[in-house]
Each structure stands twice: as structure tokens, then as C-alpha cells.
C-alpha positions, 0 to 999 in steps of 0.5 A: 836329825830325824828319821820319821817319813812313813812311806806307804805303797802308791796305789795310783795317782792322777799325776803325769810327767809332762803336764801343769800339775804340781812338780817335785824338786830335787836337789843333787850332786853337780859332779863327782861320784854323788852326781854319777849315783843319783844320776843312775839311780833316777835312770833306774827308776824310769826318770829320764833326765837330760844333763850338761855341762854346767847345767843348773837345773833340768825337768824330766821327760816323764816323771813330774820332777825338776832337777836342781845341780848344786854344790853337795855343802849347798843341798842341805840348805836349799832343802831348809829353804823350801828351794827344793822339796827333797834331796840326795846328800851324803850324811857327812854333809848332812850331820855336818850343816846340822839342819833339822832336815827328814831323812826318807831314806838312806839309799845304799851308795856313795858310802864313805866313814869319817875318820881320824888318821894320824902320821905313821908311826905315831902312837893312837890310843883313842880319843884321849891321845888327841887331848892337846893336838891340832886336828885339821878338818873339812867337818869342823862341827862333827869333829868338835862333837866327837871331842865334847862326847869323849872330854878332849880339849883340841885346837881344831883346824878348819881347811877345805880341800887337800886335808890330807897334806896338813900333818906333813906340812906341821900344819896339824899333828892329825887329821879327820877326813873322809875315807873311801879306799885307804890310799889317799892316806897312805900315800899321804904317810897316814893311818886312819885310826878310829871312824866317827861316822860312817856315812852313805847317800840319804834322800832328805825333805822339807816338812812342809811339801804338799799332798799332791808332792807327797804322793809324787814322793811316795811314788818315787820311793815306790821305784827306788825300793824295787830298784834297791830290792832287786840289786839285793837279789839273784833269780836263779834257774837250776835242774834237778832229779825228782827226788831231790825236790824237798831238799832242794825247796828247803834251801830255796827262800824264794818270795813265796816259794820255788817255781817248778817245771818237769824237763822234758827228761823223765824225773827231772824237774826245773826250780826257779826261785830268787836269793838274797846277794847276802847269802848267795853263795853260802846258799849255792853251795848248800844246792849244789851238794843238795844236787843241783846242777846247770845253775844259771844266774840271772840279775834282776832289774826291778823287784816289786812284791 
């Protein structure tokens, strides 16, 4: 699998949704969760696009792209193909078709890990504790990789749909499967016990898309950064005394540095500035005791530098 796509900022194009230039096709989700986040994040970036029920396919109203609906397992194909020029997949899909498709970019969302759980009460020691077992599966080609990359000789046993019930039938002695929240397993009487992947939605492409498509790409990954950028950061506003000024800027990254107004109150003054949501609320609590007061919060819908 490769990783090699070296996005450079868009600095303009002639090419217009709505028009008879070139289009680019993406291929995504039909249903599900996937759907729902690729659906929202192209509506963060300005595209709109009109979506039904069993609809297959629909072009945006201002943007020049075409959206295909597919099965999640059928993307990575159609990308193959030429059918459509990039899609979102989840990287479970991805690695499991095997296809030597470009990942753009991992996007952020729809995170999941593939693991292994076994019943309740069975001793899991690693991979070795497997040699033997039948393993039911949905991923046979990733499961089969991770016996060959650890010697374990497994009978694997592949199932569509419901995997988590095969233990409980005698139909396997574990399972690998994709873990969310924990409580299909539970309520299943299985323990996860070891991640082989973990795994979030990729925007993948076909090698060969031409270069009016490549620039209507990079324009796209241009929206998609500073939708992703600015859900990574808070703009903040916070009043402080004069004379905490430098201690207060100390603390404040900013993207260059803090923007500061006077109050209307004598040695008050008023700092703006942007944090990362990684540190929020370490750096918070560093103001406040800095003397920071009236902090107030604020999201940001689009960061662009």
C-alpha cells in the first residue's frame, strides 16, 4: 500500500462546478455510519450534494465532482478500475482487498481497530494461543497475515455479518472482528484481547487521473485540511490586567501570536488567540492561574493559514 500523494496548496484553477470541464468521481459509502461522515465532511467543504433513497450516483451543484453510492467492500475496486478517480474507505477494506491503491490522506473519522476476542473466561496469551483454534472472521486476508507474521497454523473461518455469535454456536473458538465501542462483544460473552489493526477512513486514488483531475483533487484536499484544522482548534477570547500580558502571551501558541485589544477599563486589555483541542484544557487552566478571566470559547468552522 502506498502513501505517496504530495498535496501542494491550490493557487487557483479555472475549473467551475457546473460547467463541461473534467469531472472528478468519488466513490463512497452507501449507508451506515461511513455514508453519514463523508456525506458531512464534503458538506463541510462547500459541496453540496443531493442524496436519496437508493440513489446511485449524484453530481454536486458546486463543485466539478460526481458521486458514486457503493457497497464499502466494492470502492476499493471501482478505484482499481478507473470507474471512479478517488474514494473514502475505511482502511479495514482497504488492507483487506489488497489493491495497490494511493492513500491522499487518512481523514479522521469512522475509527475502528480489528481485533481478536475470544469467550469470556478463556485464557489469551497472544497469538501463540491461537495455534490450532478456528477463528471466524469477516477479514480473512488480514487475519491470515497476522498468523503468518506471528507462525501460528489456524483454521480460519470466513462469515459475513453476525461474527460475533460463531463462539457461542461452536462454530469457532474466536473470532477477529471490528471493535467500536466494546458492547457487541460483551453482550456476545467475548473479550477482545489483542488489536491487529487499527483502522480510520482514507481517501484512496487511481494512478493514473489527469492533470485538470489532479488540480480538482488538490483543491478538494485544500477544504478538507481547513475543515480537519479547524475542528483540531478552539478560538478563544479571554480579559485580562495589563500586567499579566507576558505571561499570558507565554502560554498562548496562536498561529503567529495573540491579538490584543485595550478595554474600555484603564489597564485591561483583551487577548485572542487559537488553541489546539489537544491541550485545551491543560493550557486553560495555566491562563486562568496566569490571570485570565471572562474566557470565552469559540469553535472554528474553517482554518486556512
Amino acid at each position: 500500500m502506498k502513501n505517496s500523494f504530495q498535496y501542494t496548496p491550490w493557487a487557483g484553477t479555472t475549473i467551475d462546478g457546473g460547467g463541461n470541464g473534467p469531472v472528478l468521481k468519488i466513490a463512497i459509502q452507501k449507508s451506515g455510519r461511513l455514508f453519514d461522515d463523508s456525506i458531512k465532511l464534503l458538506k463541510d467543504c462547500g459541496i453540496d450534494i443531493k442524496t436519496g433513497v437508493n440513489k446511485l450516483k449524484a453530481d454536486a451543484d458546486n463543485f466539478p465532482m460526481e458521486v458514486f453510492f457503493l457497497r464499502d467492500d466494492d470502492i476499493p475496486q471501482y478505484v482499481q478500475d478507473k470507474v471512479a478517480d478517488i474514494g473514502i474507505v475505511g482502511e479495514n477494506v482497504l488492507y483487506e482487498k489488497d489493491l495497490p491503491l494511493t492513500i491522499v490522506q487518512k481523514l479522521g473519522f469512522s475509527k475502528c481497530r480489528l481485533s481478536v476476542a475470544v469467550p469470556k473466561g478463556e485464557q489469551y496469551t497472544g497469538a501463540p494461543s491461537l495455534e490450532g483454534k478456528v477463528i471466524a472472521t469477516s477479514y480473512p486476508v488480514l487475519v491470515k497475515k497476522f498468523l503468518d507474521k506471528n507462525n501460528v497454523d489456524a483454521q480460519i473461518h470466513e462469515i459475513s455479518g453476525s461474527v460475533e455469535i460463531a463462539p457461542g454456536i461452536g462454530l469457532s473458538h474466536a473470532i477477529v472482528d471490528l471493535v467500536s465501542s466494546g458492547s457487541t462483544l460483551f453482550m456476545n460473552g467475548l473479550v477482545e484481547t489483542e488489536v491487529i489493526l487499527k483502522s480510520e477512513a482514507a481517501l484512496v486514488r487511481n494512478e493514473e487521473l489527469s492533470p485538470e483531475k489532479l488540480e480538482i483533487l488538490e483543491k478538494f484536499l485544500f477544504r478538507i485540511n481547513a475543515v480537519r484544522k479547524a475542528k483540531n482548534n478552539k478560538y478563544i477570547v479571554l480579559n485580562t490586567r495589563d500586567e499579566n500580558l507576558e505571561k499570558i502571551f507565554s502560554l498562548l501558541p496562536g498561529i503567529k501570536s495573540p491579538t490584543v485589544v485595550p478595554l474600555a477599563e484603564k489597564g485591561w486589555s483583551s487577548v485572542a488567540s487559537v488553541l489546539n483541542e489537544n491541550d485545551f484544557w491543560h493550557r486553560i487552566e495555566n491562563l486562568k492561574a496566569a490571570g485570565a478571566e471572562g474566557i470565552l470559547v469559540m469553535p472554528i468552522e474553517k482554518m486556512i493559514d
